[in-house]
C-alpha positions in Angstrom: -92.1 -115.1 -148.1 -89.6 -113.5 -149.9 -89.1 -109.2 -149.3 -90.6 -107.0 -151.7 -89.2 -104.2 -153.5 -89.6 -100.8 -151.6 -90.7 -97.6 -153.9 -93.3 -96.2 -151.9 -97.3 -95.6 -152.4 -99.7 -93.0 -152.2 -102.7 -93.0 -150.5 -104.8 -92.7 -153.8 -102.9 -95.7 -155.1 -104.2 -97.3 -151.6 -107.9 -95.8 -152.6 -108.0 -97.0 -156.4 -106.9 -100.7 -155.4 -109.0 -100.9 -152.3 -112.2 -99.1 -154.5 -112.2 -102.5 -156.8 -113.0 -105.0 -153.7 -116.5 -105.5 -152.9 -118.5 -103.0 -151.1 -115.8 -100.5 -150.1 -116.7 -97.0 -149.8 -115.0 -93.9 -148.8 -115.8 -92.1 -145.7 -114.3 -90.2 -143.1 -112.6 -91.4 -139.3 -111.9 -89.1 -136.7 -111.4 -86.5 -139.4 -109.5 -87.8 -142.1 -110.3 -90.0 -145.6 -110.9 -93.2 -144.7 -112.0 -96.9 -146.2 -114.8 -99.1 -144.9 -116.9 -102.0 -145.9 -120.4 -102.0 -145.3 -120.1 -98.9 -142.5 -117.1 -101.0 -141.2 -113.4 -99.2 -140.7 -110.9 -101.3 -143.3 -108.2 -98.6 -143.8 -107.9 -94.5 -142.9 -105.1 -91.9 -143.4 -103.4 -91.3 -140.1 -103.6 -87.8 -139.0 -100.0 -87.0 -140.4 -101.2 -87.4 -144.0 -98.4 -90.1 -145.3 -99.3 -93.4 -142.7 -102.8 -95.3 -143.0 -104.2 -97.2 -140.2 -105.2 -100.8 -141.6 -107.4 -103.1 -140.1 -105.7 -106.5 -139.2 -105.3 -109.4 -137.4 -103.1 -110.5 -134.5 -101.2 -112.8 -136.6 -100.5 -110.9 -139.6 -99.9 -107.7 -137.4 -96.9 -109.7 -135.9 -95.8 -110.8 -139.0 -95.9 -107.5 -140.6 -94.2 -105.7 -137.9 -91.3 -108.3 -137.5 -90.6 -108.8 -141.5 -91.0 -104.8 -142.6 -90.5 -102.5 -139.2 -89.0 -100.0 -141.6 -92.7 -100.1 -143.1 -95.4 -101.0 -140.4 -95.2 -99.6 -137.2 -97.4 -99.1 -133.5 -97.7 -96.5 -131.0 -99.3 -97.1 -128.1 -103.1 -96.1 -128.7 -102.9 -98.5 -131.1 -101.3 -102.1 -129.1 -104.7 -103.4 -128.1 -106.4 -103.7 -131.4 -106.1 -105.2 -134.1 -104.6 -102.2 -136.3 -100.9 -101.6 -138.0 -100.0 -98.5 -139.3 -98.4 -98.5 -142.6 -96.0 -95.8 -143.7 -96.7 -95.2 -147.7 -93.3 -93.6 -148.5 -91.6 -96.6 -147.1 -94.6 -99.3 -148.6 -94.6 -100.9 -151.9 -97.6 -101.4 -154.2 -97.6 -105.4 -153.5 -97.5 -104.7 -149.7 -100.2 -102.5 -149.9 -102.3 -104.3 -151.9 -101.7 -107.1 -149.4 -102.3 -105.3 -146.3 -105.5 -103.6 -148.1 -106.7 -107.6 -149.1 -106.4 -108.4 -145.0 -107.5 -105.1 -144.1 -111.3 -105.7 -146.3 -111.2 -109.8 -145.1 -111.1 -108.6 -141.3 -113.5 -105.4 -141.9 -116.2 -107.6 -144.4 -119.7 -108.7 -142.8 -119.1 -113.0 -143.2 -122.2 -112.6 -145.9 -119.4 -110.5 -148.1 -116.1 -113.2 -147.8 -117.8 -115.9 -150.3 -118.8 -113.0 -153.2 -115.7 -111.5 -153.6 -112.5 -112.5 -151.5 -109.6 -109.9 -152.8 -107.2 -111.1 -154.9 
């Protein structure tokens, strides 16, 4: 996969993408804006306002973290789930739209894949 172009995203660029997949809704997590799918956790803004926390999976969280460390990162609270954090500055729109795509896949109820899997 070849490396995108870094310029950086905001969290509402995260919000309008994310709002056109199936069932998302805004919310709240542990006191910040946040993404889910059905009541499910997909995406939230890390306490420090310019990182989100992005649902996953174990594969993909490897891959991410060895082909963009300047982009997704882990702290320690977060090694034994299946989360990445993303840093928007650093992120590009294509990036985020595919994190986002893997965040709603992991976070969607099996009933939701078939209706509308993210582009």
């Amino acid at each position: 996969m070849a490396r995108k172009s870094v310029t950086g995203v905001t969290y509402q660029q995260l919000v309008d993408y994310a709002s056109t997949l199936t069932a998302v809704e805004q919310s709240t997590s542990y006191g910040t804006p946040a993404l889910k799918v059905r009541g499910k956790l997909m995406v939230r803004l890390w306490d420090d306002g310019t990182t989100v926390v992005l649902k996953t999976n174990w594969e993909e969280r490897e891959r991410l973290l060895a082909t963009y460390p300047e982009i997704f990162f882990l702290t320690d609270h977060y090694r034994d789930y299946s989360l990445v954090l993303m840093r928007l500055a650093t992120g590009s729109n294509a990036l985020m739209r595919e994190a986002v795509d893997t965040a709603w896949r992991e976070a969607a109820p099996k009933s939701l894949l078939h209706e509308k899997t993210p582009k």
